[in-house]
N, C-alpha and C positions, 0 to 999 in steps of 0.2 A: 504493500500500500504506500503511494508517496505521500513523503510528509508535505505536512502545513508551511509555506512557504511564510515570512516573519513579515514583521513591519517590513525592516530596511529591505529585507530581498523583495518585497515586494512593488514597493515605491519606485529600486531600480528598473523594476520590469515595467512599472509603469510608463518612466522616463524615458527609456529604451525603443519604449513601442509609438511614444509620441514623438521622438526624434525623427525615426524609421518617418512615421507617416508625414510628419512636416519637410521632411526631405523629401521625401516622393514628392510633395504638391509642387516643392520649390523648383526642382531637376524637371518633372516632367513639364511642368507649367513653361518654364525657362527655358526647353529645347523648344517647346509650342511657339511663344514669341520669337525665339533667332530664328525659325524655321518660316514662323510667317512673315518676318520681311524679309529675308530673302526669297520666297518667294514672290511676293509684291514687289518687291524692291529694287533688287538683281537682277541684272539681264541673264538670260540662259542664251548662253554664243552672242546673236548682234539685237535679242529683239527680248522685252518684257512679256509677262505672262499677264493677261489683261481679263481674263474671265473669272473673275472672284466668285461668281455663283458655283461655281464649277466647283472649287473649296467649298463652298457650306454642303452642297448635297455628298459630299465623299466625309466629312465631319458629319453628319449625320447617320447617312450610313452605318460608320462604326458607332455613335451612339445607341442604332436602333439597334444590332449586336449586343454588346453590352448589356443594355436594360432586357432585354428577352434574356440573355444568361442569368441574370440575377431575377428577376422574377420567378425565374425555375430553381434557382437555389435558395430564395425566403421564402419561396411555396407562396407566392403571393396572387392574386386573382388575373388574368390577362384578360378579364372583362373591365372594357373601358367605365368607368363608374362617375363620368363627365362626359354633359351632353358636346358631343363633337363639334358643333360650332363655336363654344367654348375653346376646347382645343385649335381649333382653325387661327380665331384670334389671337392667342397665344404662338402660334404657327406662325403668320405674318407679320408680328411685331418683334420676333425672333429671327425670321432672314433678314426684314429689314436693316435690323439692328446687325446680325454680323456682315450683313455685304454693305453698309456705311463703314464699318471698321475696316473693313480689307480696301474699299475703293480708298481710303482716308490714306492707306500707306503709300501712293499712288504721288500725292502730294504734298505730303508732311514727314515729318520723322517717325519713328517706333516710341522713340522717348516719349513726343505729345498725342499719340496715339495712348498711351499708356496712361499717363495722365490722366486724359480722358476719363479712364475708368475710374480713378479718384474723384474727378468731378461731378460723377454720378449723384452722391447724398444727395444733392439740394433737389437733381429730377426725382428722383425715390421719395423725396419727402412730401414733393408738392403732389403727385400723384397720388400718394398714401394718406393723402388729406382729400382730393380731389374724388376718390374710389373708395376708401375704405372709413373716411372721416376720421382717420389718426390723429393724436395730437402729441406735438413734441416736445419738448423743454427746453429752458432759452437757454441752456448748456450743449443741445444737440445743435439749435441755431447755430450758435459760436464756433462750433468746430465744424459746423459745413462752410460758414463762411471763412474760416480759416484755409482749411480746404479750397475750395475758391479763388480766394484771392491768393493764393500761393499760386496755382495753375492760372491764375490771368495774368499774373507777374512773369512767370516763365515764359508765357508766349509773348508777352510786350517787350522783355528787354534779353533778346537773342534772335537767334537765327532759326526756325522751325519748319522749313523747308525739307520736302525728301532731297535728297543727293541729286538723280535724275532732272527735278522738277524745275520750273522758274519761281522767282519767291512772289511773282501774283495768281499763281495755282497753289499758294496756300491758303489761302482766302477761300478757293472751295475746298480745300480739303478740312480746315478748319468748319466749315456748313453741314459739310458729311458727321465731322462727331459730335454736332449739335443733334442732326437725325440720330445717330446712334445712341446719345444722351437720349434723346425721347423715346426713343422706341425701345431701348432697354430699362429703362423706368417701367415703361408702363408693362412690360412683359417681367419683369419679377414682381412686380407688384398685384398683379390681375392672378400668375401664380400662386402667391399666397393665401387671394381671396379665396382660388378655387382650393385649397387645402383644407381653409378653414372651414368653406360650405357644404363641401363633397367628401371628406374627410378619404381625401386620393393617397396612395404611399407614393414616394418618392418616386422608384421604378416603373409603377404601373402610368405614372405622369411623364415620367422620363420617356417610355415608348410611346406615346401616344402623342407626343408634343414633336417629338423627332420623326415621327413615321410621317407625321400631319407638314414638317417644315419638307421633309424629303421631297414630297408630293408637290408641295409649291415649289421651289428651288429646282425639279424636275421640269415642272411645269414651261417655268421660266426660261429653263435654258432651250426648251425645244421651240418653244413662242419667240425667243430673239436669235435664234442660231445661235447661240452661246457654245450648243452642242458639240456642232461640228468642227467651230472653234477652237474649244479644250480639245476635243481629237486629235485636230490638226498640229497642234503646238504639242501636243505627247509622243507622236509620231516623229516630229521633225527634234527635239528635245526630253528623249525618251527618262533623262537624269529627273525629270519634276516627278515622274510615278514615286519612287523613292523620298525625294521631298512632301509629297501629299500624301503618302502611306503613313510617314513618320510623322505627318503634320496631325494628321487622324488620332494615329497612337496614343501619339503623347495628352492628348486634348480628353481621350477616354480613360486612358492611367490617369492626369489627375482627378476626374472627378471619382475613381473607384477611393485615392488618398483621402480624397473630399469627404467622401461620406465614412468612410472609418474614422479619421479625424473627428468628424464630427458629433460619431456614434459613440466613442469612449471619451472625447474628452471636451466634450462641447465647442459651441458655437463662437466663444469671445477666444478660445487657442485658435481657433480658424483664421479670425479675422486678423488676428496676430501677426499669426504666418503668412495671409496674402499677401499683406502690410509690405514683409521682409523681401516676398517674392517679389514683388513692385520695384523694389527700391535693388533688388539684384537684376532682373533683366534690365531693367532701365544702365544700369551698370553695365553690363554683359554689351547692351548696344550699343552703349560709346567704346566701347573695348575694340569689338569686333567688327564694327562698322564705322570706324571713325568719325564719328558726327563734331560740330564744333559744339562750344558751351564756354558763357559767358559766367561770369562771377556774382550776377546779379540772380542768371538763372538756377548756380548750382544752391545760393543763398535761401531760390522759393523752393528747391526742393524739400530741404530742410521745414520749409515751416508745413508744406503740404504734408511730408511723414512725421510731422513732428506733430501734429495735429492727429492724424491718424494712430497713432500710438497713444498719445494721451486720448482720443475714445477706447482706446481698446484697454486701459489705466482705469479708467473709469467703468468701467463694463466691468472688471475683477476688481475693484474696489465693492462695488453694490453688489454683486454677488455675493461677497464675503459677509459683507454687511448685513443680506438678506440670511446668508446661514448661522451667523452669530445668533440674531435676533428669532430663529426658529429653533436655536438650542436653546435658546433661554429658560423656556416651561420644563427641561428636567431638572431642573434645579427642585423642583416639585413632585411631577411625578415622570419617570422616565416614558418615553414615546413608545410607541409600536412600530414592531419594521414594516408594516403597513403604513403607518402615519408616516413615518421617514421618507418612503417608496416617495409618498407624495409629494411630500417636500421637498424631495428632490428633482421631482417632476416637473413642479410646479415652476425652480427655479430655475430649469433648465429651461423653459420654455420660456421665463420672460427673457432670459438671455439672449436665449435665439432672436428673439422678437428686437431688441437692443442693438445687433449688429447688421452689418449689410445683408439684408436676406438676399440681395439679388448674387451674392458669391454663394451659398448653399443651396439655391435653386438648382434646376436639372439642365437648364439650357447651356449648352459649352460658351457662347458669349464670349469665349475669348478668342 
């Protein structure tokens, strides 16, 4: 019979096992960025790869893989349990949202492409008032507009231009992560409704939402020629299958990190670690792509993660605060591991609810 593993050896494994997965989000997430601008970005021999649709439906793909794997190994229902035009909307606000990302690298850098995704909170917030009636606190305000104004300081006092590009094609490409700000708002956010109204699992959402983009993004590419297009350039540039395969990969290894992550050690480590993964590709694409950066901009980086870390400071502050405060009555009579179960439940779930849900949704978005 094995023995009872103790406090310390247990903590260790704990440690261990959150390392392991916050590595995984950071590495695979981080191959997914270098791989997608150079795909965007890079010429393959004398001519760019220009069919970004063509990316979301091969991402999709392997998420619709995935989610059917794992619905067969949680024994979870493959009966859709949201009405499909639900899904559809979530569908279209989800290619939208990745094909403004990928068109955005076209004419901007990865750096403020990434950013981007920082500058989400304030779409997330006004939509989560807008659809759900949320309300927030003027400490959430504060460090959106922190947030914010660090990423509008970054684009004002530097160079944000893709390499390829002229620096008044950044102008649209700047426009494009405005759509992609809206449209990824509102697609983690209508997400959540539908969790809380339909009480859907992850994976049974996860297929449903991917099968439903595949189908538009399929759609699309045979409605514009896109098709024959992506063919054509795979054929004449057979090195991008490789690229796209791995773009795929990587985009599904993290979310499998994502949900383990988030399954043993909640939602405020998550957002921790995006936080880090952020501020490492962003790193990795001045390394490996030599981009310029001024002193003003590496200055807003700082305050944009610096902002994001102190939410994610304050997420583990009130947490802790909420479990002091729910030990407190054994001082009288001790609790039930039922009553615990809930407790712990209960704080897990406002946590969740405290950080970016749109990083623990099922759409890859990145």
């Amino acid at each position: 019979m094995a023995e009872k593993l103790g406090p310390a050896e247990a903590d260790l494994g704990a440690a261990l096992r959150c390392l392991i997965f916050a590595s995984g989000i950071i590495l695979s997430l981080g191959a997914y960025g270098v791989l997608q601008e150079r795909i965007m970005s890079e010429p393959y021999g004398d001519e760019y790869f220009k069919v970004s649709v063509f990316l979301v439906l091969c991402n999709r793909l392997a998420a619709i893989l995935f989610a059917v794997l794992m619905v067969a190994v949680k024994r979870e229902s493959y009966v859709a349990t949201v009405p499909i035009w639900k899904y559809l909307a979530v569908s279209l606000s989800n290619v939208s949202a990745t094909w403004c990302q990928y068109e955005a690298l076209k004419y901007v850098s990865f750096p403020v492409q990434m950013l981007g995704k920082s500058f989400k909170m304030m779409p997330v917030m006004l939509w989560g008032i807008a659809i759900s009636g949320q309300k927030y606190k003027t400490s959430d305000w504060l460090i959106a507009a922190g947030v914010t104004g660090g990423v509008t300081a970054f684009l004002l006092t530097g160079d944000i231009k893709s390499k390829h590009a002229n620096q008044d094609s950044s102008v649209y490409g700047l426009l494009l992560l405005v759509g992609f700000l809206a449209c990824d708002g509102f697609t983690s956010t209508f997400q959540e409704k539908l969790f809380k109204e339909h009480k859907t699992s992850k994976y049974n959402q996860m297929l449903y939402v991917n099968a439903s983009s595949a189908i538009v993004s399929g759609a699309t590419l045979l409605a514009t020629g896109g098709a024959s297009k992506a063919l054509g350039f795979v054929s004449r540039h057979p090195g991008i299958v490789f690229d796209a395969s791995f773009l795929s990969a990587s985009a599904v290894t993290g979310q499998f990190f994502i949900y383990s992550l988030v399954k043993e050690f909640g939602a405020l480590v998550l957002a921790a670690t995006m936080n880090m993964r952020q501020v490492l590709s962003i790193l990795t694409s001045y390394i490996v792509y030599v981009h310029p950066i001024s002193m003003a901009q590496m200055l807003s980086l700082v305050a944009v993660f610096g902002s994001l870390f102190y939410k994610s400071y304050m997420g583990y502050a009130k947490k802790k605060a909420t479990e002091a405060a729910s030990a407190a009555p054994q001082a009288v009579g001790k609790a039930t591991e039922e009553e615990m179960e809930q407790l712990k439940g209960d704080s897990t779930a406002k946590d969740a609810k405290d950080t970016e849900e749109g990083e623990v949704q099922w759409n890859d978005k990145k």
